[in-house]
C-alpha positions in Angstrom: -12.7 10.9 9.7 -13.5 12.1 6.1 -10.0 14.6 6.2 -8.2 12.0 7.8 -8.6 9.5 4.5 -8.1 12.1 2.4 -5.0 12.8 3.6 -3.6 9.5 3.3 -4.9 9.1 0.2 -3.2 12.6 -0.8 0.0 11.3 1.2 -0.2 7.7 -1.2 -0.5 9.9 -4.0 2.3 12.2 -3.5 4.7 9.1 -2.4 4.7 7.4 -5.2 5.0 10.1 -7.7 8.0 11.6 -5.5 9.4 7.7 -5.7 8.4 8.0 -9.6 9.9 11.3 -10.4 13.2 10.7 -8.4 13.7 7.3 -9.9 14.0 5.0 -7.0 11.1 2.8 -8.1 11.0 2.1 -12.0 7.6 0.0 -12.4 5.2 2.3 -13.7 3.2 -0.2 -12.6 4.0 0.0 -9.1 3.4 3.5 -9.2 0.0 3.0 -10.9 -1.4 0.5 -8.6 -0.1 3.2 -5.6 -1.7 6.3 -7.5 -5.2 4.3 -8.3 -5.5 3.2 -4.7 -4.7 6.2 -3.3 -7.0 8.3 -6.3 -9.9 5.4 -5.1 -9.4 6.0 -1.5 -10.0 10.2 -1.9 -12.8 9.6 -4.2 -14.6 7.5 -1.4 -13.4 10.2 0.9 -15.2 12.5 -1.3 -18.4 10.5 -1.0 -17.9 10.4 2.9 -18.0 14.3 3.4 -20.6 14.9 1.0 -23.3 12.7 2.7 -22.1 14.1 6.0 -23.0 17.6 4.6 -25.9 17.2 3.4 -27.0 14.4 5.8 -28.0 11.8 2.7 -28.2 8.5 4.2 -27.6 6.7 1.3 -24.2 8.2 1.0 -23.4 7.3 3.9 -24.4 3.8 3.7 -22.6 3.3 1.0 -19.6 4.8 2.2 -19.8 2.5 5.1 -20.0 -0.2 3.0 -16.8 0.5 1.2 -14.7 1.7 4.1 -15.9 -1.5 5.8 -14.5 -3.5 2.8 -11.1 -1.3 2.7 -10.6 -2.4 6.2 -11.0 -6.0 5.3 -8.8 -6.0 3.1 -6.7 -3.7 4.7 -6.5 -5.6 8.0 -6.1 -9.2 6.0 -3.0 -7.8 3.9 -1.5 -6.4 7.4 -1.9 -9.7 9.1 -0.4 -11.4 6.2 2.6 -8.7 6.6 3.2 -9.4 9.8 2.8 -13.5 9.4 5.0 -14.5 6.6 8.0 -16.6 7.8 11.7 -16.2 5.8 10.7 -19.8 3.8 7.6 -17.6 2.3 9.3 -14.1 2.1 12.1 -16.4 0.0 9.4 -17.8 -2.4 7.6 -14.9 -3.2 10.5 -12.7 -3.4 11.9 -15.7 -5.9 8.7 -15.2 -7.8 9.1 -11.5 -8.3 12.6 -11.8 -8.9 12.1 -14.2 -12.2 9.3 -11.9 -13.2 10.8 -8.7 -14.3 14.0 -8.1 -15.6 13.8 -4.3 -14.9 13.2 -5.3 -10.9 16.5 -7.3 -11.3 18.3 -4.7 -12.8 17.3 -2.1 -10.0 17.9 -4.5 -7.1 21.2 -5.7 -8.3 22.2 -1.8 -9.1 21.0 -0.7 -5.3 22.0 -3.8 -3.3 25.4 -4.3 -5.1 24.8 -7.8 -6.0 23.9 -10.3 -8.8 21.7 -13.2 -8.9 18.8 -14.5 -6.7 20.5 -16.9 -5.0 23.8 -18.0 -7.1 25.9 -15.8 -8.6 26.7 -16.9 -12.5 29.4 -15.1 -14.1 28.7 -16.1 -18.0 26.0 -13.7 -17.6 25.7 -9.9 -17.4 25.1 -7.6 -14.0 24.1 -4.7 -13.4 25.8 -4.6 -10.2 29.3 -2.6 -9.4 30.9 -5.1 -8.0 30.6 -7.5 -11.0 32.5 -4.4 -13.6 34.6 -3.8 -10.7 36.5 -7.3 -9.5 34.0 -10.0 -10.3 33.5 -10.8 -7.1 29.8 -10.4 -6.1 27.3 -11.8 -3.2 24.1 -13.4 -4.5 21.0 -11.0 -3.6 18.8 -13.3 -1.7 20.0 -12.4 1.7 20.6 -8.3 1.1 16.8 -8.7 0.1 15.5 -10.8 3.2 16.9 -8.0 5.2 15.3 -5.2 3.8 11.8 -7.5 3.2 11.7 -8.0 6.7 12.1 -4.8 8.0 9.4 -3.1 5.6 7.1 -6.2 6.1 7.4 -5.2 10.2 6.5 -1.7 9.0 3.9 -1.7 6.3 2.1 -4.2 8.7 2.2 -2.2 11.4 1.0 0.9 9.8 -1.6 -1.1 7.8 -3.1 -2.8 11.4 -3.3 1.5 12.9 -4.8 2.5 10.1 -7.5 -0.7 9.6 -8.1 0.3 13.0 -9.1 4.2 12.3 -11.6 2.8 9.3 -12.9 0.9 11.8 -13.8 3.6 13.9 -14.5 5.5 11.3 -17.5 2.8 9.7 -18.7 2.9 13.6 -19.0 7.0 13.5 -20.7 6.9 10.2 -22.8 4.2 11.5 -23.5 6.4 14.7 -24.5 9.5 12.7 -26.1 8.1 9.8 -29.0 7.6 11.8 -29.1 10.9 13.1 -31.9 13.9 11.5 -30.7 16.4 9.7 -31.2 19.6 12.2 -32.2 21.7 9.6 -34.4 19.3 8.2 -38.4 20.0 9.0 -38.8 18.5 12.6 -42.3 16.4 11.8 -40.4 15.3 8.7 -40.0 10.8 9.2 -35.8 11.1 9.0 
């Protein structure tokens, strides 16, 4: 189980620098939040395998503790994924929208479109259609598409993998309790 979160935490990491390096996401602090969760999550990897090797119990408590917690949260931001309804999606894509300028920019570049939900030609775009013919589509529905899809799809993934943490706080409870076998036999655990 301990391989398994280090690899998605390795994947996480390597994602968002490839989406960093190749420009398709300009937040740095996008990419931040992405790296520290996914830098977090191989740290408590980490943790994981070294109490398993040495069979220290208190690693592995705490370990279970945390991977527990990830999988709250994990499982409650899936859920929410999966249960927002377009009225929602539109609000708090209207929120992010009015609060970066360099998330306008990049959406109105990649979607070919300007504005959230009106078009207003007194001001500037960084869209092709606006330098091309004036004539543009406002960008509230070219998001909705892509929201949804990704919403179906991050929740998805997040609801498999809340599942595996699951499992893996059961293992961990399983062989936490378990004496070391090199340990002396007479020895309490």
């Amino acid at each position: 189980m301990f391989w398994f979160l280090q690899m998605v935490s390795l994947l996480m990491i390597g994602i968002a620098a490839w989406g960093k390096w190749f420009g398709l996401v300009s937040s740095f602090q996008a990419v931040g939040g992405v790296i520290g969760v996914g830098v977090f999550l191989f740290l408590v990897a980490v943790v994981g395998l070294i109490g398993a090797l040495k069979h220290h119990q208190v690693l592995l408590f705490f370990y279970m503790i945390i991977l527990f917690m990830v999988f709250v949260v994990q499982f409650s931001v899936s859920s929410a994924c999966l249960a927002l309804n377009k009225e929602q999606q539109k609000h708090l894509l209207e929120v992010g929208w009015n609060s970066s300028d360099t998330t306008q920019r990049d959406v109105e570049k990649s979607l070919d479109c300007c504005g959230f939900s009106s078009v207003n030609y007194n001001e500037t775009c960084s869209a092709p259609c606006f330098h091309n013919n004036n004539y543009c589509s406002s960008c509230v529905s070219k998001i909705q598409v892509h929201t949804q899809e990704v919403l179906r799809f991050v929740g998805g993934i997040g609801l498999f993998f809340s599942f595996s943490e699951i499992l893996g706080v059961w293992l961990t409870y399983r062989y936490r309790n378990q004496k070391d076998p090199r340990a002396n036999p007479s020895a309490f655990l």
